[in-house]
C-alpha positions in Angstrom: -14.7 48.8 -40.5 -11.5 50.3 -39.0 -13.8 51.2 -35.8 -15.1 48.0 -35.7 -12.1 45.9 -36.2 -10.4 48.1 -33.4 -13.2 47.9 -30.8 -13.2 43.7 -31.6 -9.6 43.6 -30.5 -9.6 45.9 -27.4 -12.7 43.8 -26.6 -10.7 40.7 -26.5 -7.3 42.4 -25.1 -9.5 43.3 -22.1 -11.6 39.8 -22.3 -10.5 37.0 -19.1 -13.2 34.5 -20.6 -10.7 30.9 -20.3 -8.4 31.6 -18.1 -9.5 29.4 -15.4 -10.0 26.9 -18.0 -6.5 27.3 -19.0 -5.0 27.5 -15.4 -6.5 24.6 -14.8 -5.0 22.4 -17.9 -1.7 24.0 -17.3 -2.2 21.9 -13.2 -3.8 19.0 -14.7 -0.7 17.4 -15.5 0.8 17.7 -11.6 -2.7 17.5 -10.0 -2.5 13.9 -11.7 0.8 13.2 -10.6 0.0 14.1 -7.2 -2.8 11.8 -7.3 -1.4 8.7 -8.5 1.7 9.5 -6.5 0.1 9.6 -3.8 -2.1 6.8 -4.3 1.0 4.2 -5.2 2.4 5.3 -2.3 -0.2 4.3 0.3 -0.4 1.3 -1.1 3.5 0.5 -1.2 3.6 1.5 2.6 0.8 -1.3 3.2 2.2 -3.6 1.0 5.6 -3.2 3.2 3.4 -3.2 6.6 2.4 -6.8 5.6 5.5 -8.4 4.3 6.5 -7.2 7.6 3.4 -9.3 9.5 3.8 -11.8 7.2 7.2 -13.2 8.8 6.0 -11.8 12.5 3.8 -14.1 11.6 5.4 -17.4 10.8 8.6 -16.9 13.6 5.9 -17.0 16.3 3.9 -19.5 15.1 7.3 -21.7 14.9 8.8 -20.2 17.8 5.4 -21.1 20.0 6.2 -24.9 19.3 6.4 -27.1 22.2 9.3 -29.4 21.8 8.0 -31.7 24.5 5.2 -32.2 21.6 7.7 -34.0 19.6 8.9 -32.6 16.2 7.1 -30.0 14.2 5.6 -32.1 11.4 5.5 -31.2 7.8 2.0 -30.9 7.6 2.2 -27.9 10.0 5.0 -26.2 9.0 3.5 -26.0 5.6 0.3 -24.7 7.0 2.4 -21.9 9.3 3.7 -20.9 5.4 0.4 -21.1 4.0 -0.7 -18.4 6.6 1.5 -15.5 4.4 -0.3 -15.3 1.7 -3.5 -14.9 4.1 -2.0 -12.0 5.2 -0.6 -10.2 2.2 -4.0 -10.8 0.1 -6.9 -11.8 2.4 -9.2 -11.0 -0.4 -7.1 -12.5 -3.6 -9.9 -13.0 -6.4 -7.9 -16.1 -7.7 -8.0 -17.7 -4.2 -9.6 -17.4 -0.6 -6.4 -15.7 0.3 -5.5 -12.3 2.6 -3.0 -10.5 0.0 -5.4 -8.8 -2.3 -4.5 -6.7 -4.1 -1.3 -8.1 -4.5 -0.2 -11.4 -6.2 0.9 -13.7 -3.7 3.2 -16.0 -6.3 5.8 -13.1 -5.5 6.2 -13.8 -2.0 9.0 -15.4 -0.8 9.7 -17.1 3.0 12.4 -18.5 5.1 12.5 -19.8 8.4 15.1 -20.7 10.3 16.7 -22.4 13.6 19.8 -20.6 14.4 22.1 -21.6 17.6 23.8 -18.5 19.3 27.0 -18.9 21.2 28.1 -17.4 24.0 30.2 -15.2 22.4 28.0 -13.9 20.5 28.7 -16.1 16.9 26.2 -18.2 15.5 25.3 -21.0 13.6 22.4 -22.0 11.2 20.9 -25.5 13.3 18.0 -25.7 10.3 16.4 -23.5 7.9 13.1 -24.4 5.2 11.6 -22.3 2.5 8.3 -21.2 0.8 7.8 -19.9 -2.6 9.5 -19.4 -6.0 13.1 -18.3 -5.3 13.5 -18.6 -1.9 17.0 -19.5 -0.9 17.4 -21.9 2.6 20.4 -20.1 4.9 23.0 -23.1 5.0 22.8 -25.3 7.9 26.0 -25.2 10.0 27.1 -21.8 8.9 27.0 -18.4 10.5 23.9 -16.6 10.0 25.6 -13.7 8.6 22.6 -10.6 9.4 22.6 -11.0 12.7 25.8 -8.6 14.3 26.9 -10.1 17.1 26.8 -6.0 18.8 22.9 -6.6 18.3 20.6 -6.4 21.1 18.9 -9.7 20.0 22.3 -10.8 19.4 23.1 -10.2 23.1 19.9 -11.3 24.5 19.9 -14.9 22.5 23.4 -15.8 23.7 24.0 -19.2 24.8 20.5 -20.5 23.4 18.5 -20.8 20.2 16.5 -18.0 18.1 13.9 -18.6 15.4 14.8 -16.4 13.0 11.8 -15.8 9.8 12.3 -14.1 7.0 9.4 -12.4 4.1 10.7 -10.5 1.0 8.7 -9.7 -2.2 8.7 -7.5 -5.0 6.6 -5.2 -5.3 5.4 -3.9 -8.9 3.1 -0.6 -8.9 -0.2 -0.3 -9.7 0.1 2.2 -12.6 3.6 2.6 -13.2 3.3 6.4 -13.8 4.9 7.7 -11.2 6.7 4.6 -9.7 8.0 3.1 -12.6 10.6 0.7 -11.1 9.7 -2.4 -8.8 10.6 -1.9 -5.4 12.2 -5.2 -3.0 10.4 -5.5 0.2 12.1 -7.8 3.4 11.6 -8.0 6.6 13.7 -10.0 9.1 11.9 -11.2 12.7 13.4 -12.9 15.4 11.8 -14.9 18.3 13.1 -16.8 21.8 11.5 -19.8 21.8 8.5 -19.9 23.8 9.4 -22.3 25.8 13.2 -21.6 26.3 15.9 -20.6 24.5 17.7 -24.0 25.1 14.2 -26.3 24.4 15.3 -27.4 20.7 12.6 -27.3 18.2 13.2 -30.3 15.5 11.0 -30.4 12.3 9.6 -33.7 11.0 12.9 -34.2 9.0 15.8 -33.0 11.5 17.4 -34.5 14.3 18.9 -32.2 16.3 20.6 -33.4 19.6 18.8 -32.3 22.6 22.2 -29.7 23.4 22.0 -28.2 20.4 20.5 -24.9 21.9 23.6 -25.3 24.3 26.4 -26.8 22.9 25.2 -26.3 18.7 25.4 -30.2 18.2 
């Protein structure tokens, strides 16, 4: 019995029978890590890539307006909004829209008409909003996140800049490894396509026709 007993436990001193089986649910844990990581990650970056498009988007589409075409009318400055969510969920199963997978109700957009002076300050001509939350910059008032050091600054001096802005929050997929939201903005500016000093008016402005020279 002795004999017995002693070869059964030399037998499994010597065995290796499990070990890879136990390697391997020691890594489980950080293989899974690695994989959602990784996966939240790729699709933070593209969320961030579109916010990004989304207000490229709108400052060109407003900054491409004719002003010998009159005033921007509602109508179309809505539909220049509408174009964000098309962007951020082109495949949105609760609507023909381009931000699936994420929920476009987050999104948030301002556009504004801002006047730059010569010496570099600047004032806020017009400014209109899209989505829950989003706060208009206040008309007649510096627009504060442009330094007047800036190249665009510079460049923009002594006419008008259409200045867009996209922000949303972005909540992750699994919230295993990202377990906090994260706040996405991006800020574009445009000349005016057809000068800095051609004034674009919306339907419900009436800006003088030297106020992308003089700011009146």
């Amino acid at each position: 019995m002795r004999i017995w007993l002693r070869t059964l436990l030399s037998r499994f001193k010597r065995s290796e029978d499990g070990v890879a089986a136990v390697e391997f649910a020691l890594i489980t844990p950080f293989l899974l890590a690695l994989y959602f990581g990784s996966m939240e990650a790729s699709v933070l970056f593209m969320a961030d890539k579109r916010i990004n498009s989304v207000s490229a988007t709108l400052g060109d589409l407003v900054s491409q307006w004719d002003p010998t075409d009159g005033k921007i009318p509602t109508a179309a400055l809505t539909t220049y909004f509408a174009a964000g969510p098309n962007i951020l969920s082109p495949n949105d199963i609760t609507s023909p829209d381009i931000l699936s997978p994420f929920k476009t109700n987050a999104l948030k957009q301002v556009v504004s008409l801002i006047f730059v002076k010569t010496d570099g300050t600047t004032k806020v001509l017009w400014s209109k909003t899209s989505g829950t939350g989003a706060v208009a910059r206040t008309v007649g008032k510096p627009y504060a996140p442009l330094d007047t050091s800036s190249t665009t600054d510079v460049i923009a001096r002594g006419g008008c800049l259409v200045v867009a802005e996209s922000s949303y929050t972005y909540r992750p997929l699994f919230g295993q490894v990202f377990t906090t939201t994260f706040n996405l903005a991006h800020t574009n500016y445009f000349i005016p396509r057809f000068g800095a000093t051609g004034v674009i008016n919306l339907e419900d402005t009436s800006l003088s026709t030297t106020a992308c020279t003089s700011g009146s």
